[in-house]
RODO-2510 file (C-alpha; in nm, 4 decimals, decimal comma):
residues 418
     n   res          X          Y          Z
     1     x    -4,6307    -2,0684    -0,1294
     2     x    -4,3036    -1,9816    -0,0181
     3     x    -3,9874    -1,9486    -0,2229
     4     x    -3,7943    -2,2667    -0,1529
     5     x    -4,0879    -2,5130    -0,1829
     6     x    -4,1863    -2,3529    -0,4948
     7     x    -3,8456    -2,3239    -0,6264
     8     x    -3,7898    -2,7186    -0,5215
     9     x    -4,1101    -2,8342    -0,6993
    10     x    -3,9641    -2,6315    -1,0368
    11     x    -3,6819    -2,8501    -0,9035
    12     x    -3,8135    -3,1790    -0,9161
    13     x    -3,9955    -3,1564    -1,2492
    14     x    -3,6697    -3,0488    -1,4209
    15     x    -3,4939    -3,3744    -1,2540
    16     x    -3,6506    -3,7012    -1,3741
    17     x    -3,3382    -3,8606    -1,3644
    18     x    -2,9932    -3,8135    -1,2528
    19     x    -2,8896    -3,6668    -1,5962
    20     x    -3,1807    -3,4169    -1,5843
    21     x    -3,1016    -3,3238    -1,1947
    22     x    -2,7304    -3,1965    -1,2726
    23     x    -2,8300    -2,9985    -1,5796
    24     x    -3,1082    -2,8429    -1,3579
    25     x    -2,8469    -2,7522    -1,1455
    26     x    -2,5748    -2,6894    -1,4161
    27     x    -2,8845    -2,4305    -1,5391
    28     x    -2,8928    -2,2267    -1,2268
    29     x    -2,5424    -2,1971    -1,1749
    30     x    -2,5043    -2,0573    -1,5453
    31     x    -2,7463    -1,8030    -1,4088
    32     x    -2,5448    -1,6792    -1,1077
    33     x    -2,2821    -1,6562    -1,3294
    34     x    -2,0436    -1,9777    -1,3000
    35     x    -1,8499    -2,0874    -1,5834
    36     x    -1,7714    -2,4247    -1,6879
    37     x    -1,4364    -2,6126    -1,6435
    38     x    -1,3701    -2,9245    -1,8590
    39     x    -1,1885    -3,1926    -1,7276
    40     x    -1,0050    -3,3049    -2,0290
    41     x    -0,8569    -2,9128    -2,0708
    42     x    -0,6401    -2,7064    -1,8850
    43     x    -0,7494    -2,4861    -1,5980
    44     x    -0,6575    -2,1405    -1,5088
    45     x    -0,9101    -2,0640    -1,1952
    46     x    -0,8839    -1,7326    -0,9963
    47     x    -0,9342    -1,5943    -0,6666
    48     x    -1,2865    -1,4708    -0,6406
    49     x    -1,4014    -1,7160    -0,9709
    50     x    -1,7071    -1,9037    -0,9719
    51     x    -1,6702    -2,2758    -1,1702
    52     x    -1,8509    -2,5957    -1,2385
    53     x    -1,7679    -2,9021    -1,3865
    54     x    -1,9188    -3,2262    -1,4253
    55     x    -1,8588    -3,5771    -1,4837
    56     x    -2,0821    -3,8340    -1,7354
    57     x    -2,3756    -3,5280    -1,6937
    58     x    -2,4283    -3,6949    -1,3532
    59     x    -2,2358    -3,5619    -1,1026
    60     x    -2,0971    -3,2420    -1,0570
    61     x    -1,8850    -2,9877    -0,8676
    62     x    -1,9287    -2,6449    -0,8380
    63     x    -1,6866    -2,4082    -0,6515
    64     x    -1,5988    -2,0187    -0,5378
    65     x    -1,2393    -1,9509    -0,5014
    66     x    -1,1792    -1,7234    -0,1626
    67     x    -0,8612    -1,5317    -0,2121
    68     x    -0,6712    -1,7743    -0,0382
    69     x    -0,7484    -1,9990    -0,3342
    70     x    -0,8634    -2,2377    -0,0713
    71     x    -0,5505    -2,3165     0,1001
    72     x    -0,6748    -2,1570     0,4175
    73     x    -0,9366    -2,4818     0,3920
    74     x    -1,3156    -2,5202     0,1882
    75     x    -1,6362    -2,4928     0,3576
    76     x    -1,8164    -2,8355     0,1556
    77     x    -2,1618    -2,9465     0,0658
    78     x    -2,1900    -3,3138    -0,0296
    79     x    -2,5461    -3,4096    -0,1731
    80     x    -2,5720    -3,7403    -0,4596
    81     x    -2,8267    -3,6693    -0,7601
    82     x    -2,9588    -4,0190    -0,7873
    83     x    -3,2980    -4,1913    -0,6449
    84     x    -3,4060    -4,5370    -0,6543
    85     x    -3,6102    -4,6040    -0,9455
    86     x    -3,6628    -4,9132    -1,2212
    87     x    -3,3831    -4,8994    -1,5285
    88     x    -3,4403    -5,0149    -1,8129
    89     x    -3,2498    -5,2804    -1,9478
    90     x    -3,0334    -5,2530    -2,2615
    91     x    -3,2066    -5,5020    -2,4650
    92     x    -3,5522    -5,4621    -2,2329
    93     x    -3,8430    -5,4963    -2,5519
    94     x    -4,0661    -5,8153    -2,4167
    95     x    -4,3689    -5,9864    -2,5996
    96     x    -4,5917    -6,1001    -2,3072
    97     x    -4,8773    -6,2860    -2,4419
    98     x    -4,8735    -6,0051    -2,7404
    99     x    -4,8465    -5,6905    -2,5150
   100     x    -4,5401    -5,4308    -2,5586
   101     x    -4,3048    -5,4024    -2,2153
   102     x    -4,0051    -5,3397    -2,1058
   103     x    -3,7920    -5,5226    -1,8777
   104     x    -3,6361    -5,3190    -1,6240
   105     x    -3,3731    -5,3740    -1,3008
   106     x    -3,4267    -5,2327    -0,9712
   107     x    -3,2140    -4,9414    -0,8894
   108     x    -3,1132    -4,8954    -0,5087
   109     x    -3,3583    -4,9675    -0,2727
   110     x    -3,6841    -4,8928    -0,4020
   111     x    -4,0444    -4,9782    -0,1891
   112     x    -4,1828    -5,1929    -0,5252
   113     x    -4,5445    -5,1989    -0,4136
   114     x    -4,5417    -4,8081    -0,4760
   115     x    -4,4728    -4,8699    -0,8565
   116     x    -4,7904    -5,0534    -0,9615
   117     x    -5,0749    -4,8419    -1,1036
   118     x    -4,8677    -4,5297    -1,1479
   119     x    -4,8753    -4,3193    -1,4783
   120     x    -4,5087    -4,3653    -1,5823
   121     x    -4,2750    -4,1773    -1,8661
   122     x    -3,8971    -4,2712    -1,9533
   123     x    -3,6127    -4,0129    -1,8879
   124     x    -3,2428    -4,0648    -1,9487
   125     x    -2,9522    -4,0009    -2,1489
   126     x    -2,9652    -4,1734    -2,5066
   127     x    -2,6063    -4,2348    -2,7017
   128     x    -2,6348    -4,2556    -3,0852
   129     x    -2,5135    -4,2169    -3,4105
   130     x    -2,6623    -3,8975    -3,6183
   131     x    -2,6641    -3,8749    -3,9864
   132     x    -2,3210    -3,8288    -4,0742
   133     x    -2,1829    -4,1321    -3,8825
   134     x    -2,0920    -3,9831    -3,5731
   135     x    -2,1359    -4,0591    -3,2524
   136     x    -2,3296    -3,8427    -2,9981
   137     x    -2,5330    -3,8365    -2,6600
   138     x    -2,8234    -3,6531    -2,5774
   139     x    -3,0679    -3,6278    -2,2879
   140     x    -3,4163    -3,6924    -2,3255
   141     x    -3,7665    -3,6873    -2,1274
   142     x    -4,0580    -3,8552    -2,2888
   143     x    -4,2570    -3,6380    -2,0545
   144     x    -4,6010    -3,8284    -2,1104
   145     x    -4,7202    -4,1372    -1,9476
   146     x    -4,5987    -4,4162    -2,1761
   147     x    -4,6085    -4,7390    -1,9396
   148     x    -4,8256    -4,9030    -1,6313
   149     x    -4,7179    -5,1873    -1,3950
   150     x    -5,0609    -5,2895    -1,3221
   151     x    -5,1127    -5,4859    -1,0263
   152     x    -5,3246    -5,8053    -0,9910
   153     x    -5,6930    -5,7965    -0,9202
   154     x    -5,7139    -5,8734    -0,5386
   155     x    -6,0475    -6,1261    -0,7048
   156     x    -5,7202    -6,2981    -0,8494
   157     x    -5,5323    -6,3097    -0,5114
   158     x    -5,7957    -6,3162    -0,2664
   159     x    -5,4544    -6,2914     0,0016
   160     x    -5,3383    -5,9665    -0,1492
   161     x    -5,3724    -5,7623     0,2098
   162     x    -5,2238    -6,0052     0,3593
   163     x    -4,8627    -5,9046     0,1772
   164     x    -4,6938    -6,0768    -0,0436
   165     x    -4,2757    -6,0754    -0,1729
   166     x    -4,3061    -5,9143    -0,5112
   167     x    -4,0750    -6,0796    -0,8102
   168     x    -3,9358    -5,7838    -0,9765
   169     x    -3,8256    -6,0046    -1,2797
   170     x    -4,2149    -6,1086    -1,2990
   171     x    -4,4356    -5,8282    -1,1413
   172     x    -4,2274    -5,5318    -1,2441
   173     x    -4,2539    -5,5006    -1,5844
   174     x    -4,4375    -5,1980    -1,7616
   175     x    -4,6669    -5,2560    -2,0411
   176     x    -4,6169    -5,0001    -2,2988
   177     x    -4,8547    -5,1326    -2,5135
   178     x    -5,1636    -5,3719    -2,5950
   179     x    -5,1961    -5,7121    -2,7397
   180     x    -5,2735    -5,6584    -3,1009
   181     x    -5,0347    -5,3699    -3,1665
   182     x    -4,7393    -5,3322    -3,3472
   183     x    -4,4421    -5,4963    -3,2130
   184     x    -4,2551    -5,2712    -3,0136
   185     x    -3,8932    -5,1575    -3,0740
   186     x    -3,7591    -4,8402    -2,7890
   187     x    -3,4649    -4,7786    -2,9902
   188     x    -3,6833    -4,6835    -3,2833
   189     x    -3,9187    -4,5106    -3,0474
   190     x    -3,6159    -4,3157    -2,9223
   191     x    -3,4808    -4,2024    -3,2461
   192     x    -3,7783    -4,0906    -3,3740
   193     x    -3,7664    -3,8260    -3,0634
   194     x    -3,4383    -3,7563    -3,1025
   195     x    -3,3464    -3,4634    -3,4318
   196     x    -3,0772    -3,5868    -3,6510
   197     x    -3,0476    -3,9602    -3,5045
   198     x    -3,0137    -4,2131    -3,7951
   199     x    -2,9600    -4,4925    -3,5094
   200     x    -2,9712    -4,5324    -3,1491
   201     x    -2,6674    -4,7608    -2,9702
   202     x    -2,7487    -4,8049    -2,6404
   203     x    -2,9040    -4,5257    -2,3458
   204     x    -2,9628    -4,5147    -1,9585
   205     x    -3,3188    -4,4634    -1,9134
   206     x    -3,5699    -4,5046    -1,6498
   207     x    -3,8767    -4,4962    -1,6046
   208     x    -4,0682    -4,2412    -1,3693
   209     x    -4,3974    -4,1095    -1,2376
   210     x    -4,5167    -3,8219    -1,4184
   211     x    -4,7483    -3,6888    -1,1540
   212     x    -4,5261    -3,3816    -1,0398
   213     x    -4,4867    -3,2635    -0,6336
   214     x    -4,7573    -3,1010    -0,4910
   215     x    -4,8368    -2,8873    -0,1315
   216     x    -5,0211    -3,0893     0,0856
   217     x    -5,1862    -3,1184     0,4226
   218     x    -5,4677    -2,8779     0,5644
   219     x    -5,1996    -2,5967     0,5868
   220     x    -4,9899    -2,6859     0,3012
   221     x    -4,6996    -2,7422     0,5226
   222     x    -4,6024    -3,0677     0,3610
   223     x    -4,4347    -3,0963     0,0034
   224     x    -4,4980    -3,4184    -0,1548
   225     x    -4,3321    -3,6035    -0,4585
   226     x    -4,0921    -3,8077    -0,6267
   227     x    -3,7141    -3,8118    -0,6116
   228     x    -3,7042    -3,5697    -0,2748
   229     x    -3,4074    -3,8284    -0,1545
   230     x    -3,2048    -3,6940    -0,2088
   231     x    -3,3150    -3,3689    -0,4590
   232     x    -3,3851    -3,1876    -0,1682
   233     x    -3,0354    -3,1521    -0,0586
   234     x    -2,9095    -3,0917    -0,4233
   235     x    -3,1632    -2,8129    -0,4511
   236     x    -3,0385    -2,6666    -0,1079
   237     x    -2,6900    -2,7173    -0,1621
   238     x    -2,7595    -2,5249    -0,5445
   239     x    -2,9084    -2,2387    -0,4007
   240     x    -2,6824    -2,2028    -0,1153
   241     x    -2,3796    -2,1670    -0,3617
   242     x    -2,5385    -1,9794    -0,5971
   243     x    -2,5912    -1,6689    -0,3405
   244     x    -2,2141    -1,7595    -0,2030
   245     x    -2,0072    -1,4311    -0,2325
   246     x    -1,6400    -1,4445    -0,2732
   247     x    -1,4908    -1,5004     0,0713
   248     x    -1,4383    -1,8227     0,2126
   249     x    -1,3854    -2,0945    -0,0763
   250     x    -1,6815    -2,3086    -0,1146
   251     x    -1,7539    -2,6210    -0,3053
   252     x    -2,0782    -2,8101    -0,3901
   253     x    -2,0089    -3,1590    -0,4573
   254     x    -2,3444    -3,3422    -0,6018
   255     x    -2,2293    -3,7364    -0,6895
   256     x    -2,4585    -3,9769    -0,8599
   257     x    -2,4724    -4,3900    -0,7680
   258     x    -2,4830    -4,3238    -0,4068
   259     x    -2,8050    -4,4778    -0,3946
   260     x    -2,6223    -4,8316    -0,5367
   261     x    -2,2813    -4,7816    -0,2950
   262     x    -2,1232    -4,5179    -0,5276
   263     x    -1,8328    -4,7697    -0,6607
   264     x    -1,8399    -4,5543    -0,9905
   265     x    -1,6165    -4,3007    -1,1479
   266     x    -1,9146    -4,0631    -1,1141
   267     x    -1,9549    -4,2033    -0,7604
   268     x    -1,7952    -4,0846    -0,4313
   269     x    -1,5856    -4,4089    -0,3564
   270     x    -1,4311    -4,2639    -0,7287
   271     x    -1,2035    -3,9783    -0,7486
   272     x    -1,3556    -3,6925    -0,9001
   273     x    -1,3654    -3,4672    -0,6122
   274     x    -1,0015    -3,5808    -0,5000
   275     x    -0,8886    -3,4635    -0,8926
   276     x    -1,0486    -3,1355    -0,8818
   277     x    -0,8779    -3,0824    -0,5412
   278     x    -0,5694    -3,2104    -0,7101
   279     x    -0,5601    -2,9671    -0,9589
   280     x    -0,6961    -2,6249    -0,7878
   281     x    -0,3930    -2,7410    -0,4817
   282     x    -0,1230    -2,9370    -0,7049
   283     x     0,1177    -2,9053    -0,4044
   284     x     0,0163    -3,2121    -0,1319
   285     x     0,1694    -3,0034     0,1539
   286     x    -0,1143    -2,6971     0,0222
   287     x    -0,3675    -2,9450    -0,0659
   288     x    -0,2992    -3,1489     0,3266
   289     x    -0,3210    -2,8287     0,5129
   290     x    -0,6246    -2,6671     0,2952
   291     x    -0,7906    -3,0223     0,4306
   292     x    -0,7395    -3,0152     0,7568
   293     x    -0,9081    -2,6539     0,7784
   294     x    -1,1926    -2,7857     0,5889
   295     x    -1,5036    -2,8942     0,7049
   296     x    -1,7698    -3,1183     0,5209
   297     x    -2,1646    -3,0834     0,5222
   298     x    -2,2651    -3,4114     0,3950
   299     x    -2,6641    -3,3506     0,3064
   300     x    -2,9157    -3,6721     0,2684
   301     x    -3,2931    -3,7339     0,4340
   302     x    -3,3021    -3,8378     0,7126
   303     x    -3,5885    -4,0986     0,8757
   304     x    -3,8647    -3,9073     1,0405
   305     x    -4,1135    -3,9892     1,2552
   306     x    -4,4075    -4,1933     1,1289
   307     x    -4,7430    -4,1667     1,3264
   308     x    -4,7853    -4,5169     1,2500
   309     x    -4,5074    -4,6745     1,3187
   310     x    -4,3133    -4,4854     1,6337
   311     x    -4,2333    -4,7805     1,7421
   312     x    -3,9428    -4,8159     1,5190
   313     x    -3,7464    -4,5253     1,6030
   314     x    -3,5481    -4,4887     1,9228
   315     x    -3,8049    -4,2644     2,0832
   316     x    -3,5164    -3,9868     2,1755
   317     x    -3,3905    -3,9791     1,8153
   318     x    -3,6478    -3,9898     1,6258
   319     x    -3,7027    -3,6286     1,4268
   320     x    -4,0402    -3,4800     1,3029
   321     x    -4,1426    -3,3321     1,0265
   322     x    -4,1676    -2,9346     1,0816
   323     x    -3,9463    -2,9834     1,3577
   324     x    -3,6046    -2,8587     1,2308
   325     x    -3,2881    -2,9638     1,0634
   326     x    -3,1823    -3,3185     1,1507
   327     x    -2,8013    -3,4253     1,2875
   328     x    -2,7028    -3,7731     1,1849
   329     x    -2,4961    -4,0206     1,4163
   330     x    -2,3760    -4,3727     1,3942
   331     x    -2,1306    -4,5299     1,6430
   332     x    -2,0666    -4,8218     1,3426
   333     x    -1,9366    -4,4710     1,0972
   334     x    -2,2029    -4,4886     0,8433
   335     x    -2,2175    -4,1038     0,9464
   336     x    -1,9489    -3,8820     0,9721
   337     x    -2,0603    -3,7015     1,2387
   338     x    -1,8445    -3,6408     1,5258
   339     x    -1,8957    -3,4453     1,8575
   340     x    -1,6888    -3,1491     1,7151
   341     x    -1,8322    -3,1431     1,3549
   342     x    -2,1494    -3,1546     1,5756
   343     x    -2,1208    -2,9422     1,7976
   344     x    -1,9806    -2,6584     1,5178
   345     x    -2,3326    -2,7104     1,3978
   346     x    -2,5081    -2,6422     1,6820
   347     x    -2,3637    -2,3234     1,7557
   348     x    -2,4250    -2,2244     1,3757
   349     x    -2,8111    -2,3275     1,4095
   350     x    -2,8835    -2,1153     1,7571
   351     x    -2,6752    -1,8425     1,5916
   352     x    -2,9202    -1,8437     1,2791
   353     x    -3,2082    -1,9740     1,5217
   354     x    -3,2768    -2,2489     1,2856
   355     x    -3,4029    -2,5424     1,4694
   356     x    -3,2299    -2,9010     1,4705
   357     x    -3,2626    -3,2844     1,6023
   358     x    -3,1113    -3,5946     1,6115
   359     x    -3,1217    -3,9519     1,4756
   360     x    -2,9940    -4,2904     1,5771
   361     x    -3,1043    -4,5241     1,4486
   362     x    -3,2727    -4,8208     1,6723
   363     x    -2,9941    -5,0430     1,8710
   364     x    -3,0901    -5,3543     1,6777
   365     x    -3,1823    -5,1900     1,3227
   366     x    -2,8645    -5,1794     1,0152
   367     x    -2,8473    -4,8084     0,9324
   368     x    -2,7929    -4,7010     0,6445
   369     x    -2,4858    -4,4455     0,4783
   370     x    -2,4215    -4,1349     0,2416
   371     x    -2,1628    -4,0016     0,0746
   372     x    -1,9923    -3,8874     0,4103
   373     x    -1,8100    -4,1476     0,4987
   374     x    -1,6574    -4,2427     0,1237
   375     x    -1,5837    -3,8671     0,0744
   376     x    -1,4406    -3,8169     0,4179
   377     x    -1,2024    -4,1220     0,3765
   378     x    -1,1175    -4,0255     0,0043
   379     x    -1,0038    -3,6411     0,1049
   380     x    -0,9299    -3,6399     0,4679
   381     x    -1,1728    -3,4153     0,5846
   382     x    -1,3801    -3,3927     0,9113
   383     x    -1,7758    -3,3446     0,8616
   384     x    -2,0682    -3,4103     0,9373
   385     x    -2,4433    -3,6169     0,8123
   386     x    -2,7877    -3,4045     0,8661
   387     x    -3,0701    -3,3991     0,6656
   388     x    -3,4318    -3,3249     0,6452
   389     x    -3,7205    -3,5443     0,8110
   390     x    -3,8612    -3,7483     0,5428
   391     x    -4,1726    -3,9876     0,5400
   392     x    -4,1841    -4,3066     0,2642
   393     x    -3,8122    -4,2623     0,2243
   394     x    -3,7529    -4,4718    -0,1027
   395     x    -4,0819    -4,4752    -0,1976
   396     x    -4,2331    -4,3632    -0,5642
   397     x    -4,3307    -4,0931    -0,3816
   398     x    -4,2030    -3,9309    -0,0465
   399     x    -4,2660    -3,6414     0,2117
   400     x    -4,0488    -3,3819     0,3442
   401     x    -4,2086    -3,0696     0,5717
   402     x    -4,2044    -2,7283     0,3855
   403     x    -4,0280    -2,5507     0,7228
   404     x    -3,7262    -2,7920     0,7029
   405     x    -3,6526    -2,7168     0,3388
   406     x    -3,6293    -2,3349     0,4345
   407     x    -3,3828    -2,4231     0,7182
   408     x    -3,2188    -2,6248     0,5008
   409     x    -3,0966    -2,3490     0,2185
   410     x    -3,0667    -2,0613     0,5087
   411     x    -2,8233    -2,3633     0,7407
   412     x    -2,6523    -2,4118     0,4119
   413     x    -2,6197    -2,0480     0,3034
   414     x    -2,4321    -1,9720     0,6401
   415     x    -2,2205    -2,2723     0,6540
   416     x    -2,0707    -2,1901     0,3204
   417     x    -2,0426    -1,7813     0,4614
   418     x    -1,9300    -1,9331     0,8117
***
């Protein structure tokens, strides 16, 4: 196995949730020797410093200081830490016809049918009040399988292959118990996991598949698994600062809810990159000039190729796995990409001799966005959308080619050296 796809799949089992993502990340960067920044205290950076800071443990920024302190522009990655996925709601304990579930929403744009019949566990972050009255938060990972949405026999819906439009509010619920049990109660569940909680307020938690990423395919050149939109990019974008040597300044900027339009303050329509900028370049005449040198790597999957289903790419954009690094364009702006930003690329890729491709997507199909365009328009900064081929995108459980993750942290590594 080779070093990225094993160090992804370490990746993804650390990452459950959003929450569990950016301390997986927060975790590495400790390791190559970044220190933290709070937001609520002052800052005193220097040239050559390594720092991270996050936001609601679910989004964070991570950044080298060249000796310019990055007035001379910053060479960006832009990944988000969130999937889609079922949350569960904040009062979500049900009593169907005696059996324990939960109720749950749907988060982003998740492919329901791949939720029934899956082994599932809760993951989140839990806010509650420990034994002396005071308020506190605290991640957690049930780690086993705890729930099941299991589907219908097909002798009970004889047109089950035919399709049919699944009623989250009905179909989606997972049964965490059997009739006949005790009735259930998650906050109790959840402070008896929790040391020192005498009562749990209120949590984000959802639930996940607990079957981790595996190799697959004859020559184990496929990685398969949850979450890998858009983990893959954060895992990239992680490494390639990580091994970032004082030089040009570089920042990592990893923003959760872009999976739900990222109108949050952890999102990139909020402000938390434009108030970390703010405060490393107080000056706007510093901070306008150290923009307009900058350039942006926005990182998210990208659509590739299905054997089945060619038909619904635009047969000269349509990447495939294996096949190289993907370079995303949209004439409605839903990418960033320009034929500059684009063509900057390029010449990086045949300098590294990393492979690339491109993606439009069909004339009369909606595309769909990343944190390019919000980021671009919140910082004035040019940039540019790739990602990696990915099959099942949204799925409970996705593809990606084990080749394009190694272009992806070597592309990354040299952009950020560039």
């Amino acid at each position: 196995m080779n070093q990225p796809a094993q160090g992804l799949m370490a990746f993804l089992n650390e990452s459950p949730t959003p929450f569990h993502a950016t301390a997986a990340a927060i975790g590495r960067l400790k390791e190559a020797g970044f220190v933290e920044l709070q937001e609520a205290e002052s800052w005193n950076p220097k040239k050559g410093g390594k720092y991270w800071v996050t936001r609601n443990d679910s989004s964070l920024i991570a950044f080298v200081l060249g000796s310019d302190l990055g007035k001379g522009g910053f060479r960006f990655l832009g990944a988000h830490t969130d999937s889609p996925g079922l949350k569960v709601k904040p009062r979500g304990d049900e009593d169907k016809k005696g059996h324990w579930a939960l109720g749950v929403e749907v988060y982003g744009g998740v492919l329901l049918a791949t939720w029934f019949d899956r082994d599932l566990s809760i993951a989140g972050k839990v806010c509650y009040l420990d034994r002396k009255g005071a308020t506190q938060t605290q991640l957690l990972d049930l780690k086993e399988p705890v729930g099941i949405i299991p589907n219908l026999a097909i002798h009970l819906r004889r047109e089950a292959n035919d399709g049919w439009k699944i009623n989250p509010q009905k179909e989606l619920t997972p049964v965490l118990g059997l009739a006949g049990a005790d009735k259930g109660d998650l906050k109790a569940l959840l402070a008896k996991k929790i040391k020192g909680a005498k009562e749990v307020l209120d949590f984000d938690l959802f639930f996940y598949p607990v079957e981790g990423p595996r190799l697959m395919g004859i020559n184990k050149e496929m990685i398969t698994g949850a979450r890998l939109d858009n983990l893959v990019s954060c895992f990239a974008a992680v490494q390639a600062i990580s091994a970032h040597r004082p030089g040009p300044s570089a920042m990592m900027v990893l923003n959760d809810h872009e999976e739900v339009g990222s109108g949050s303050f952890t999102g990139a329509a909020g402000n938390f990159l434009e108030s970390v900028l703010e405060r490393l370049l107080p000056q706007p005449e510093d901070r306008g000039r150290a923009m307009a040198a900058s350039h942006f790597l926005s990182a998210d999957n990208a659509h590739g190729l299905h054997p089945n289903y060619a038909e619904m790419h635009d047969e000269r954009h349509a990447p495939v796995l294996g096949g190289g690094l993907v370079i995303k364009t949209n004439a409605g702006q839903s990418y960033i990409t320009d034929a500059e930003s684009s063509g900057r690329f390029q010449s990086l890729c045949k300098d590294k001799k990393i492979p690339f491709q491109h993606f439009a997507i069909r004339a009369d199909l909606r595309c769909g966005s990343t944190i390019g365009p919000l980021t671009a328009r919140r910082i004035g900064v040019r940039g540019l959308d790739i990602g990696v081929p990915n099959w099942a995108m949204h799925s409970a459980r996705e593809t990606v080619a084990v080749k394009d993750l190694g272009y992806l942290v070597e592309l990354m590594q040299a952009w950020l050296g560039e």
